[in-house]
Structure formats: structure tokens, C-alpha cells
C-alpha positions as MATLAB code, in Angstrom:
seq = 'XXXXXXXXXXXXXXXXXXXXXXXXXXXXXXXXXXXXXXXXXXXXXXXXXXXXXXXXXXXXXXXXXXXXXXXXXXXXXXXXXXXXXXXXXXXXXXXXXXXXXXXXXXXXXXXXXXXXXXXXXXXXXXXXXXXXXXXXXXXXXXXXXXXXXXXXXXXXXXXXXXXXXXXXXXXXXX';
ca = [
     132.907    6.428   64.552;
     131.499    5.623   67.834;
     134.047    5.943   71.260;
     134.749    2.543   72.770;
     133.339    3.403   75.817;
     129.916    3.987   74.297;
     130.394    0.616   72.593;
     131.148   -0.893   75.701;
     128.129    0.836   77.437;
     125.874   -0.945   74.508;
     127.418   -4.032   74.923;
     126.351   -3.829   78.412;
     122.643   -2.454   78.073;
     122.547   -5.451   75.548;
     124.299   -8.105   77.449;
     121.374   -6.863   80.264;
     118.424   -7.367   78.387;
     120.065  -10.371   76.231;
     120.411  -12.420   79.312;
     118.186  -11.921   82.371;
     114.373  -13.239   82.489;
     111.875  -10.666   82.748;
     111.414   -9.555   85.889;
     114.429   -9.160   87.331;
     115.109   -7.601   90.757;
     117.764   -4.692   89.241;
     120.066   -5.163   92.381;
     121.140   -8.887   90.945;
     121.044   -7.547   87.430;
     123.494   -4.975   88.462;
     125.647   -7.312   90.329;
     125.052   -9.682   87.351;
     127.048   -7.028   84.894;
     130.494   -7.683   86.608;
     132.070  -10.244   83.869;
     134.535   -9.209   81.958;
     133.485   -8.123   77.721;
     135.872  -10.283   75.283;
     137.223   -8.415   72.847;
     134.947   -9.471   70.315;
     132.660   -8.383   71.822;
     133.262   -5.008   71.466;
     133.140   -4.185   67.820;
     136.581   -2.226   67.841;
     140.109   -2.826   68.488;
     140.358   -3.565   72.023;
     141.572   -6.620   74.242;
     138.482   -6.772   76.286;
     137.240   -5.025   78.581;
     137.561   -5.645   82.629;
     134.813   -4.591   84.678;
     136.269   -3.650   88.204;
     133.098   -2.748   90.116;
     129.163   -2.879   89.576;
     127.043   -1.394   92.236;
     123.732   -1.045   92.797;
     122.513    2.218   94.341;
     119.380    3.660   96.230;
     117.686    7.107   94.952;
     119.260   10.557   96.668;
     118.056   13.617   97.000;
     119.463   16.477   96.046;
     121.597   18.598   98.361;
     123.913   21.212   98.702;
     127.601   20.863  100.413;
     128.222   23.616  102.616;
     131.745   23.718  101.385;
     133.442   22.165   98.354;
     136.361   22.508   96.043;
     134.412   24.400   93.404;
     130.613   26.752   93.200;
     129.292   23.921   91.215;
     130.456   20.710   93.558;
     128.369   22.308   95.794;
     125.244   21.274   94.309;
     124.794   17.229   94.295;
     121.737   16.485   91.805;
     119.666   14.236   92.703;
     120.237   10.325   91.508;
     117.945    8.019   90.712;
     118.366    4.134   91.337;
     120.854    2.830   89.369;
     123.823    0.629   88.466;
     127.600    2.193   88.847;
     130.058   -0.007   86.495;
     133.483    1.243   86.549;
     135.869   -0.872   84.546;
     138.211   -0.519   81.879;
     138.950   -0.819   78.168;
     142.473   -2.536   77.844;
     144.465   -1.701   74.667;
     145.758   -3.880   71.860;
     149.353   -1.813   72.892;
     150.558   -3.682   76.089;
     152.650   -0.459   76.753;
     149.199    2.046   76.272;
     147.232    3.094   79.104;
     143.738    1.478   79.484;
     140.499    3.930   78.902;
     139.201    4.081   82.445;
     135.232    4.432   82.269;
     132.073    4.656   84.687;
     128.633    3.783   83.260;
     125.693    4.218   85.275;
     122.047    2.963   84.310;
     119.088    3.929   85.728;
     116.953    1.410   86.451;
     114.103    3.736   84.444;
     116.110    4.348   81.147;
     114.757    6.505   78.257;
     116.637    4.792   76.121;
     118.896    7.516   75.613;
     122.522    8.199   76.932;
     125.005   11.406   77.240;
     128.689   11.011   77.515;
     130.766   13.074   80.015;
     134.214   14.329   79.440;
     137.084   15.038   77.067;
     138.883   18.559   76.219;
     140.265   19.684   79.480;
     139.219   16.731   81.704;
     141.120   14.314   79.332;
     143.417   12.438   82.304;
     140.131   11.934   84.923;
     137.953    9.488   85.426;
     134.632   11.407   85.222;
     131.722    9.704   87.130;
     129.338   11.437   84.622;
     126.542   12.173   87.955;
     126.917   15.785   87.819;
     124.937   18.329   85.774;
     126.648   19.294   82.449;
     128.430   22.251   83.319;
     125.700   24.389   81.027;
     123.030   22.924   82.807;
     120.586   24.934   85.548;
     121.728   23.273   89.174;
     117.550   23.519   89.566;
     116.992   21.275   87.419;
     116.675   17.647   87.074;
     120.479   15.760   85.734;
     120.552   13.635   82.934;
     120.379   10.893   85.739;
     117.423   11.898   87.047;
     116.056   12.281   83.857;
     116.552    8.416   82.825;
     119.906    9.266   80.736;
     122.368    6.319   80.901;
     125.621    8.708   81.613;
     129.349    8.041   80.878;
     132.429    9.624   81.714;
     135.528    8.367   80.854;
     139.254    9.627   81.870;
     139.698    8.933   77.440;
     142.717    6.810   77.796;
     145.269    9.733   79.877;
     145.792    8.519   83.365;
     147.865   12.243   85.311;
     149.883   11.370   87.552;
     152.251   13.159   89.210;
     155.538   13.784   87.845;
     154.566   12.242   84.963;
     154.575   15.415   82.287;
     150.289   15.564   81.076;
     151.223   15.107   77.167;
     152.938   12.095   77.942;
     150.106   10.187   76.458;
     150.704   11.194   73.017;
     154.234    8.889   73.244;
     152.041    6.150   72.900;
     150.409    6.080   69.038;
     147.296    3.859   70.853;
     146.838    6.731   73.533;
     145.960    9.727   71.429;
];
């Protein structure tokens, strides 16, 4: 069974290419991907999906932080041009959490896409531009190499005070 989020990514790539004439500057396309997804839209249980930003953004190059939180945030692969859409998936459960998502599309796809996340990064959004953690920092990220990526936070929003397995309270949430 495919993840909502992925869903909601094809819904998107389709809505794209469904809609805009051939060719189309990618900056309006991108801005062009901000409506909200009705829930039928989806193809799974879901009451719609909001889409809180879409942002269109220049190539970087890689580089390397001189100090950072963690040996692998200090490499910063380098991006391609692309659309960031962050939005979320809201439940059928008013009391469940939405599933928090970021999407981003290269504006030279390969028609391919890797999803970010899960196990112990359930409960952050994960912006799905770094390498996977397996991956060489030499080489060229999924991003770079025309993957759409997605990283979700999977439905568990931490916050603190707020025990992390409070999620499963909710049968929608887990």
C-alpha cells in the first residue's frame, strides 16, 4: 500500500503536468502548486491535503559548514533547481495529528522519487535534501541526481513535555 505522502507527491507531479501549457517558466509552475488537494483527490482516507508553502529555488553548490550539530550536517549537497512544497495531510480523526510533509521537484526529474524518513526520525519533519545517511558525501544527492525527494515527520509531531509514544493514543496516528 502506498504512504499518503507519496500519493500526495503524485497527485502533485500530476496536477503539474495535467494543468500547465507546455512551456512553462517552472518558477510560476511552482508557485502554481499552492492549492489545497481535496480529499478525493488523494486516493486514501484523508480530508485533504493543505499545502502551506511552495517555493521555487535557484541551484547551490555544494559546501561544507565549518561547524554543525552532527559530522554529516557538515556536508550540504549540492541542489539543483527545484520546487519546495511543504504542506500537510489532515486526518479523517479531528483529534489525530496531521502528516507533516516536504516534496521537492527538480525541475529536471528522472521520473523517479526516494522517500526520506521513518524508524527513529518518526516525530520530524525531514526536508529529504540531504544524502541518505549510506550515501558517499562525494557524491551527487538524489536531488542532484533528478530524484523527486520526500520526507515526512509520518504523522508524530515531539514536542516537549509531551511523552514521544503519545501518538499511538490516537488509532489514526500509528
Amino acid at each position: 500500500m502506498l504512504k499518503p505522502v507519496i500519493v500526495v507527491s503524485l497527485a502533485l507531479l500530476a496536477g503539474c503536468a495535467a494543468v500547465l501549457p507546455t512551456p512553462v517558466d517552472p518558477s510560476v509552475a511552482c508557485e502554481g502548486l499552492k492549492a489545497p488537494i481535496v480529499a478525493n483527490k488523494v486516493g486514501l482516507p484523508t480530508a485533504g491535503v493543505t499545502i502551506d508553502s511552495a517555493k521555487f529555488s535557484a541551484p547551490v553548490a555544494a559546501s561544507v559548514a565549518e561547524r554543525a550539530p552532527t559530522p554529516a550536517a557538515t556536508i550540504n549537497p549540492a541542489l539543483p533547481e527545484m520546487c519546495q512544497i511543504i504542506g500537510r495531510i489532515l486526518p479523517i480523526d479531528p483529534s489525530a495529528p496531521p502528516i507533516f510533509f516536504q516534496v521537492n521537484l527538480p525541475t529536471q526529474w528522472n521520473g523517479k522519487s526516494l522517500q526520506f524518513g521513518g524508524g527513529g526520525f518518526n516525530g520530524t519533519l525531514i526536508n529529504a535534501l540531504q544524502h541518505p545517511p549510506s550515501m558517499p558525501f562525494g557524491s551527487p544527492g538524489p536531488l542532484a541526481r533528478g530524484y523527486v525527494t520526500i520526507g515526512t515527520d509520518s504523522g508524530h509531531q515531539n514536542a516537549p513535555g509531551v511523552p514521544i509514544q503519545a501518538f499511538a493514543a490516537n488509532q489514526e496516528s500509528f
